[in-house]
C-alpha positions as CSV (number, residue, x, y, z in Angstrom):
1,X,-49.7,-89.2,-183.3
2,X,-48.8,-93.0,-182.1
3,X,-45.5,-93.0,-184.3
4,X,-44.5,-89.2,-182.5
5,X,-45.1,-91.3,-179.1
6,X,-43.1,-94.2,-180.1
7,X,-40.6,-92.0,-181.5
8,X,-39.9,-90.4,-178.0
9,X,-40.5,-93.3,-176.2
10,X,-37.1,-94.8,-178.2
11,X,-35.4,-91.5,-177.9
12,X,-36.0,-91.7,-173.8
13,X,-35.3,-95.2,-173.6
14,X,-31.8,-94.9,-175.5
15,X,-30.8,-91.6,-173.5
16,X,-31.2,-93.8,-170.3
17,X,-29.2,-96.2,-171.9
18,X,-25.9,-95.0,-171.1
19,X,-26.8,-94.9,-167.8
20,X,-27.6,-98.6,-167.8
21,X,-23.4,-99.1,-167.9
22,X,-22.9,-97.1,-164.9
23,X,-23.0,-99.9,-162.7
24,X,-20.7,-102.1,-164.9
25,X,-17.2,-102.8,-163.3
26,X,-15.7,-103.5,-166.9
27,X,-17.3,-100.2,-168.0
28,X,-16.2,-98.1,-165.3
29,X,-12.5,-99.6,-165.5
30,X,-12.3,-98.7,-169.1
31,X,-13.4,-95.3,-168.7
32,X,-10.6,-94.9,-166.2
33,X,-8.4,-96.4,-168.3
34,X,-9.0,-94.3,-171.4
35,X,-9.6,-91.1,-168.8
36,X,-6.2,-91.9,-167.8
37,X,-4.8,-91.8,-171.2
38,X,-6.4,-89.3,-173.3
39,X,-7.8,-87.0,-170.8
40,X,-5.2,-87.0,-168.0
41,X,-3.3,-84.1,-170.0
42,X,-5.5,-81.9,-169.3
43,X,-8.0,-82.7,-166.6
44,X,-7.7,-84.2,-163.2
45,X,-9.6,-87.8,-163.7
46,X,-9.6,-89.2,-160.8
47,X,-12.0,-89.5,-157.8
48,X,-9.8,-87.9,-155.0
49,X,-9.1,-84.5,-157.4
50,X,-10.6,-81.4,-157.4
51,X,-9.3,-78.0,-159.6
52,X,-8.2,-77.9,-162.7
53,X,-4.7,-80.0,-164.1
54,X,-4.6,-77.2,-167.2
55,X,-6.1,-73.6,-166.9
56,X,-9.0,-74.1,-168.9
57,X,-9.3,-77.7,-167.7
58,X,-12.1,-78.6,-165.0
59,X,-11.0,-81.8,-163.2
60,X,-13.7,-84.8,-164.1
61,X,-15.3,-84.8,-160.5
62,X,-16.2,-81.5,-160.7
63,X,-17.4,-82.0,-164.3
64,X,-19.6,-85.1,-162.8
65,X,-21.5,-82.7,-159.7
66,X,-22.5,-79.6,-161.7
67,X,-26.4,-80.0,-161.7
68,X,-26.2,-80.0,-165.9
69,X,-24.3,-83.2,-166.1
70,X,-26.0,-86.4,-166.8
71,X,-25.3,-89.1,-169.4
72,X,-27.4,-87.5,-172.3
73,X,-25.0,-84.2,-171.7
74,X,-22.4,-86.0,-171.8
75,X,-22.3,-87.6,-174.5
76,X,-23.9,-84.6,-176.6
77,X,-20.6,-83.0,-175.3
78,X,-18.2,-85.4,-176.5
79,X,-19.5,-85.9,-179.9
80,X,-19.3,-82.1,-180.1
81,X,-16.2,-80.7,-181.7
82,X,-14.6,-78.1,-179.3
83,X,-11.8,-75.5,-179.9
84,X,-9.9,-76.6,-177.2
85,X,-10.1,-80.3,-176.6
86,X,-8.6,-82.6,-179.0
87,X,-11.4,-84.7,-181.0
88,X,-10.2,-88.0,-180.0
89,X,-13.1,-89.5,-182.6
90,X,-14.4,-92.2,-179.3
91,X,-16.7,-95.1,-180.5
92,X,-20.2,-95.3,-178.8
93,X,-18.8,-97.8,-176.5
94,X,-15.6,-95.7,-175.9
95,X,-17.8,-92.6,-175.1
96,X,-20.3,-95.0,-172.5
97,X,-17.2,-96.3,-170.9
98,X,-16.0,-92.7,-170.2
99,X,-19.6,-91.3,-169.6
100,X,-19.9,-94.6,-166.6
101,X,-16.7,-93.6,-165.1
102,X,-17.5,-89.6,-165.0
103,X,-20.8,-90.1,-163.7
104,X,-19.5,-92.4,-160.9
105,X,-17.2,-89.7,-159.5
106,X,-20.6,-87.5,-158.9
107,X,-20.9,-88.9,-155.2
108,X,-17.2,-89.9,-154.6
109,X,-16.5,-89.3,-151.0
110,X,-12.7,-89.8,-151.3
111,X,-10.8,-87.2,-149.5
112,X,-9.7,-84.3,-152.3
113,X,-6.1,-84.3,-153.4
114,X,-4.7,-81.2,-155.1
């Protein structure tokens, strides 16, 4: 019983974890950075986007306000081999960096740019 409790204490501490890096300047940089150069192909990355940049494609601040999307989901979903998304193999701090920067667009009040 006390080792199930610590068990999910650690697995809730290190799902809010990624969250942690949200407010990190250097984080949020690099997931732009790495937004802007494996994603941008496909997806509209930045904060003053909204639609899609490739049919299938939702850009990454509409990604960041659908009600599902948190940092747990996130990263579930990018460690998660997909048909059409290239598997870009991202490091743990790769995949926090981008996770930061996706979740900052969720309240983005920039005007929207097609």
């Amino acid at each position: 019983m006390l080792r199930t409790l610590f068990l999910s204490l650690g697995l809730m501490l290190a799902a809010l974890q990624p969250g942690w890096a949200q407010d990190d300047p250097d984080k949020l940089e690099e997931g732009r950075r790495l937004a802007a150069i494996w994603c941008n192909n496909c997806h509209l990355t930045g904060a003053g986007t909204q639609g899609r940049a490739a049919d299938a494609a939702p850009s990454f601040r509409s990604i960041a306000r659908m009600p599902s999307t948190t940092a747990l989901s996130l990263h579930a979903f990018l460690q998660t081999p997909h048909n059409l998304m290239p598997d870009y193999h991202l490091s743990r701090e790769e995949q926090d960096s981008l996770v930061a920067y996706i979740l900052s667009l969720k309240g983005s009040q920039e005007p929207v740019r097609r």
